[in-house]
N, C-alpha and C positions, 0 to 999 in steps of 0.2 A: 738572643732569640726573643722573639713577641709572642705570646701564646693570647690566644681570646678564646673563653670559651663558644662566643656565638660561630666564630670562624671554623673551627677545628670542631665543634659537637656539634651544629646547631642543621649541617647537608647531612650526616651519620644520620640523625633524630628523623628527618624528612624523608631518608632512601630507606630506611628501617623502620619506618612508622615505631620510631620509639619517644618514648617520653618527655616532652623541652619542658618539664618543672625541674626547677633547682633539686626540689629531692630525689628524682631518677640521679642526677650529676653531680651530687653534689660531696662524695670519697671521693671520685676522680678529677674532681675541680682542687680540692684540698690537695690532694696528691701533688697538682701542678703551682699552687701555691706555694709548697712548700720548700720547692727548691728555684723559687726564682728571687731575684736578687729587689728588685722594685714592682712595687703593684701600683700599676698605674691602669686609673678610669678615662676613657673618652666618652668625654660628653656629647654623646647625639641626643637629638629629638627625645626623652622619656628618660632617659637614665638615671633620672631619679627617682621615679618611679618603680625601678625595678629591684624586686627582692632578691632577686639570687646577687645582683653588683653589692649592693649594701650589705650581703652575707660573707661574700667576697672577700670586700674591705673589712670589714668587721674582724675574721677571721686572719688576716695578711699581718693586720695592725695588732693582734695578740701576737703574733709571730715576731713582731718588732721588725717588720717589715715597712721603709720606706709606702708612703704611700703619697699620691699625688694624684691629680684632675689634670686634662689633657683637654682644654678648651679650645672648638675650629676656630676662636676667633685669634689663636697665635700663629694663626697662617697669613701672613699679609698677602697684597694684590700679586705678588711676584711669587708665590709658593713659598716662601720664606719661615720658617718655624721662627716666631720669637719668645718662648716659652720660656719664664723666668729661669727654673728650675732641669732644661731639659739637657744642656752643655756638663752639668752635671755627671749626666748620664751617659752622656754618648758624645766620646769626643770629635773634636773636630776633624775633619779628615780634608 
């Protein structure tokens, strides 16, 4: 399963006028950290900039959680994933 907190919190925060700072989410982010297997970041536009990803990993990587960067550029012209590290994870079908 792939959890993101933008995906899964981020339309809740918007239909509830509730809070998108990492510290309204951020027991229930740990929460889903805690029982996933790899924490992996995709890199779009700013994601480095952003404090709750870097709290995330910070927090995954105490956990002795695989961590890893998911950059578009391991999408070739064909849709193709060529991600060092991603065969790893997800075998081939």
């Amino acid at each position: 399963m792939v959890y993101s907190p933008i995906v899964h919190c981020h339309p809740v925060a918007l239909f509830e006028d509730l809070p998108r700072e990492i510290e309204y989410w951020w027991a229930y982010n740990q929460r889903m950290i805690r029982v996933c297997d790899w924490f992996v970041t995709l890199c779009l536009d700013g994601w480095h900039l952003s404090k709750g990803v870097e709290a995330e990993r910070v927090y995954a990587a105490a956990l002795n959680k695989p961590c890893e960067r998911f950059h578009l550029e391991y999408i070739d012209e064909k849709g193709v994933y060529t991600c060092p590290w991603l065969d790893s994870i997800i075998p081939a079908v």
